[in-house]
C-alpha positions in Angstrom: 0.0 0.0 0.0 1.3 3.2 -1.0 1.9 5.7 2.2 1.7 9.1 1.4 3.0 12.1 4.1 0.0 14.6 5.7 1.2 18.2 5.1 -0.5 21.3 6.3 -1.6 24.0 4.1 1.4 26.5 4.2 3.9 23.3 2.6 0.4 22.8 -0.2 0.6 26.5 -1.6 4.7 26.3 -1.8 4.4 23.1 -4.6 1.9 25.2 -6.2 1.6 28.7 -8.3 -0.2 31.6 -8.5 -3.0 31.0 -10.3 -5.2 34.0 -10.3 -5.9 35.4 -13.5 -5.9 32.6 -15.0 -9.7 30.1 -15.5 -8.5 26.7 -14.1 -11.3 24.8 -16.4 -10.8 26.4 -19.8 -7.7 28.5 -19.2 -9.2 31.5 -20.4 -8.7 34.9 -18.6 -10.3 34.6 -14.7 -13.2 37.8 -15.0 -15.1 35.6 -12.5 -15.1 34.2 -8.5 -17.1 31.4 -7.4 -18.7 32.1 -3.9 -17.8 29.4 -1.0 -21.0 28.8 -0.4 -24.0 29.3 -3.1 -24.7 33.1 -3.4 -28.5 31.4 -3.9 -28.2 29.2 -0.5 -26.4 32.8 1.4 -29.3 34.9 0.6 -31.6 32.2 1.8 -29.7 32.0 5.3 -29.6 36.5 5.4 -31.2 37.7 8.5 -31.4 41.5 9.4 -28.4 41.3 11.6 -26.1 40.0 8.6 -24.9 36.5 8.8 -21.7 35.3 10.5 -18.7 33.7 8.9 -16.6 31.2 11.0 -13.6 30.4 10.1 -11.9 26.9 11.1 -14.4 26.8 13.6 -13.1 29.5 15.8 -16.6 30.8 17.1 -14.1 33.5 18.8 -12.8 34.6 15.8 -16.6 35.1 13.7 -16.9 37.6 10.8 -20.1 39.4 9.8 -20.8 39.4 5.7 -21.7 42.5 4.9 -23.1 41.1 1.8 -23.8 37.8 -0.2 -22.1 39.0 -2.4 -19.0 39.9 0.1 -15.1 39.3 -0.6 -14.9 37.4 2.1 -17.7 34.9 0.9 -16.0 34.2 -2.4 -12.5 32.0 -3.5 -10.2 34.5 -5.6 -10.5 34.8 -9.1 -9.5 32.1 -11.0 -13.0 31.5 -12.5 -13.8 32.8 -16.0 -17.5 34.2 -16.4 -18.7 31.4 -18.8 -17.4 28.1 -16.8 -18.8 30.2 -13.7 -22.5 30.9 -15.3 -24.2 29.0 -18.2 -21.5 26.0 -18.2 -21.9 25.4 -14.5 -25.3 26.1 -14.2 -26.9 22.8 -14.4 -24.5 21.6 -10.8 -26.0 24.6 -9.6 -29.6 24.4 -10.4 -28.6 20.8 -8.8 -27.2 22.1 -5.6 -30.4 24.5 -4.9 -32.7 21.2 -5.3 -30.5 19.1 -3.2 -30.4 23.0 -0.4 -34.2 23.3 -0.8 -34.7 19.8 0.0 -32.8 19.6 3.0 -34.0 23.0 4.7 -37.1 22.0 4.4 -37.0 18.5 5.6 -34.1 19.5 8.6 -35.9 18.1 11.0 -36.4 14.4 9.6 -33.2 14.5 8.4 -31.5 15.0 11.6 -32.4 11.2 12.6 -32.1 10.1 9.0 -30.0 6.9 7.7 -30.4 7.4 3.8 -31.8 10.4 1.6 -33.8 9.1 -1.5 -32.4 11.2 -4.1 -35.4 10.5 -6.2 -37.0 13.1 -3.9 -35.0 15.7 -4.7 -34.8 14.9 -8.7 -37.8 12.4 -9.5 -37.3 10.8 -12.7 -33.8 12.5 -13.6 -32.4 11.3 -9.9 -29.4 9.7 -11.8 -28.1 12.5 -13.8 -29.4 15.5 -11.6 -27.1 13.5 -8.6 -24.2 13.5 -11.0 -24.9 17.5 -11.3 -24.9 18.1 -7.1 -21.8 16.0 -7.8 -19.9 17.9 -10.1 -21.4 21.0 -8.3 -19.5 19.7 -5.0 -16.3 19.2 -7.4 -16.4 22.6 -8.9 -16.1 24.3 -5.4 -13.3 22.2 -4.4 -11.5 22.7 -7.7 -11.8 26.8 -6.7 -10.4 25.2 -3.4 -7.5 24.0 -5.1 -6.8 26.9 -7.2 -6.6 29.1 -4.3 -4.3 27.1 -2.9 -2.3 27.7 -6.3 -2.7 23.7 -7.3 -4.0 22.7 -10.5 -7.2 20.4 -9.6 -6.9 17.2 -11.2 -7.2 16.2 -14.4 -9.6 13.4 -13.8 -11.9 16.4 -11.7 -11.6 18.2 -15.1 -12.8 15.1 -17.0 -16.1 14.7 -14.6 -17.1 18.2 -15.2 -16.8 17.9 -19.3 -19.1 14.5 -18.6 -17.2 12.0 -18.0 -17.2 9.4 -15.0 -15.6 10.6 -12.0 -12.5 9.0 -11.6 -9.7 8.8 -8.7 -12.7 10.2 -6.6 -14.8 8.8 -3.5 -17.7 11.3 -3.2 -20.3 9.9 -0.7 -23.3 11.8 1.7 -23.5 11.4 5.2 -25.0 13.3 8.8 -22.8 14.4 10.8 -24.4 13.4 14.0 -23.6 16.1 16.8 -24.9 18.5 14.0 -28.1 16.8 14.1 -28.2 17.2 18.1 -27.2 20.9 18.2 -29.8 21.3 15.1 -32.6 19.5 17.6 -31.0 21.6 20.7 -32.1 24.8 18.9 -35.7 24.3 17.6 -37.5 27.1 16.2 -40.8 28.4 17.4 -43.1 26.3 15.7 -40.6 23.0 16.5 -38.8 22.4 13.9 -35.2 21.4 14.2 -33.0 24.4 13.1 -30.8 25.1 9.7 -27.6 26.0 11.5 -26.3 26.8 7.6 -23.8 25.6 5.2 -20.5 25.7 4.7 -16.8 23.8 4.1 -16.0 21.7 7.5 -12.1 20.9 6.9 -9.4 19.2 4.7 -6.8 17.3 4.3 -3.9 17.1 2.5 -1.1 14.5 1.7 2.0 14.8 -1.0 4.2 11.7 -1.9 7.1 10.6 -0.4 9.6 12.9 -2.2 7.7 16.1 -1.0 7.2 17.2 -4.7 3.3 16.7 -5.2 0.3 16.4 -4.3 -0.8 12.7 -3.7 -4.2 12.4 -2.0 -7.1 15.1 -0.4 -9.7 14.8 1.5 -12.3 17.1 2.5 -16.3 17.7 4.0 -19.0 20.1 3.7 -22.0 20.4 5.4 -25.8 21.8 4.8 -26.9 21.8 8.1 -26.3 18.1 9.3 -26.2 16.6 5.9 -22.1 16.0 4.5 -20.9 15.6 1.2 -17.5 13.9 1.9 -15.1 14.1 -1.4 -11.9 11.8 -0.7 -9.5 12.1 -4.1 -6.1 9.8 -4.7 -4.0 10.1 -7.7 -4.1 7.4 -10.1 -6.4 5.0 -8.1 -8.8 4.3 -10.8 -12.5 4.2 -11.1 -14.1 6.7 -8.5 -17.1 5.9 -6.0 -20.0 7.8 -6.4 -23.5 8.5 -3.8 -25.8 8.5 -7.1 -24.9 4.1 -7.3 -28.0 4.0 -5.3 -31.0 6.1 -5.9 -31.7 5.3 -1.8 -28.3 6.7 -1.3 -27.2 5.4 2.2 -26.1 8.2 4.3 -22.5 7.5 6.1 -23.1 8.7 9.8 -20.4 10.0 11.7 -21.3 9.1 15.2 -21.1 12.2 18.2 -18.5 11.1 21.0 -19.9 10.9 24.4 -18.6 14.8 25.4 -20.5 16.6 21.6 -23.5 14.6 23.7 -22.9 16.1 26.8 -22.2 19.2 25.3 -25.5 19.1 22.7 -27.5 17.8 26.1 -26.4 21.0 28.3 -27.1 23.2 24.9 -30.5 22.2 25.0 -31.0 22.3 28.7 -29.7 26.2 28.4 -32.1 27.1 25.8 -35.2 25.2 27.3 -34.3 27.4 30.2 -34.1 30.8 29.0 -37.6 30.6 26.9 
């Protein structure tokens, strides 16, 4: 088995190049940047107060969008206005299916073991999945770009049509989301949206320390995770739209994010 050596971000960006300027799917001049999370799903999530950008987590460290349309919302610009609007815009017509669907069902999802994707697409589940798929891709390609890597060619590939190779892209619930969504229920009952957004990566090179070998990252809608794993030259990819009942890969809360989710709750039930 082929080991490969976990770097952090800092030693990523030094095997890369600066990329801005320059469209990493066509390589036409970049006139464009893609937002980090959907303009569309932003706007939906606006309250009067703004909304709050944490970064890494840091809840101590939040920044208030002024805008959707904020720098701090969007990846740099290595996007070109054509790949970023009409050749794009079936993943994202995908993605605000797939966003609709889960805000509206948050609270069944929260206890949920599979999403039936024919739900969200009907008859077209197959090819309409492949679109949130490349959708998912296309952000993480911006990802890579910022980062002054070239995404791979086999990401490239998937979003001209073909199969996704080299790739593991699956759904899951992260489970202490699904607590903290139950912990703050709305007025009326419901389970709450607590947003969307990217929750991590990771990165290895090969053994010489000359390139990038194998990522892996997860983002969220609420407690619903798309989960993209890539590793060079492993062949045929792994896809969520195999099954149009698309088993959901839970991530199980420790017994402290229970604690903490139960004293959360016990806060809130408190103050109303």
């Amino acid at each position: 088995m082929t080991e490969y050596l976990r770097v952090d971000e800092e030693e990523v960006r030094s095997l890369g190049t600066d990329l801005i300027g320059s469209c990493w799917w066509c390589g036409g001049p970049a006139d464009s940047r893609e937002h980090k999370v959907k303009r569309s799903a932003l706007k939906k999530l606006w309250t009067a107060e703004g909304l709050d950008l944490i970064q890494d987590w840091n809840f101590e460290t939040k920044h208030k969008l002024r805008s959707p349309g904020s720098n701090a919302a969007m990846f740099s610009r290595t996007f070109c206005h054509s790949c970023n609007g009409a050749r794009s815009q079936p993943f994202d017509r995908a993605y605000d299916l797939y966003w609709d669907f889960i805000n509206e069902n948050v609270d069944a999802l929260t206890s949920a073991m599979f999403i039936d994707l024919s739900e969200i697409y009907g008859e077209e589940w197959e090819a309409r999945s492949q679109d949130l798929g490349r959708y998912a891709i296309k952000s993480l390609a911006c990802r890579f770009a910022e980062h002054g890597v070239d995404p791979p060619r086999s990401w490239i590939d998937f979003l001209d049509g073909d199969a996704l190779r080299e790739t593991r892209i699956r759904l899951g619930r992260w489970e202490y989301m699904s607590l903290i969504s139950r912990a703050f229920r709305t007025s009326n009952g419901t389970s709450l949206n607590c947003g969307a957004g990217h929750r991590g990566a990771a990165w290895w090179v090969n053994t010489t320390r000359d390139a990038l070998a194998q990522y892996e990252a997860i983002d969220f809608v609420n407690d619903i995770t798309t989960h993209v794993t890539w590793s060079a030259d492993s062949g045929l990819g792994e896809v969520f739209w195999d099954w149009k009942v698309s088993p959901l890969e839970i991530e199980y809360s420790t017994e402290q994010q229970i604690a903490h989710a139960e004293v959360v709750a016990t806060r809130l039930s408190e103050e109303e």
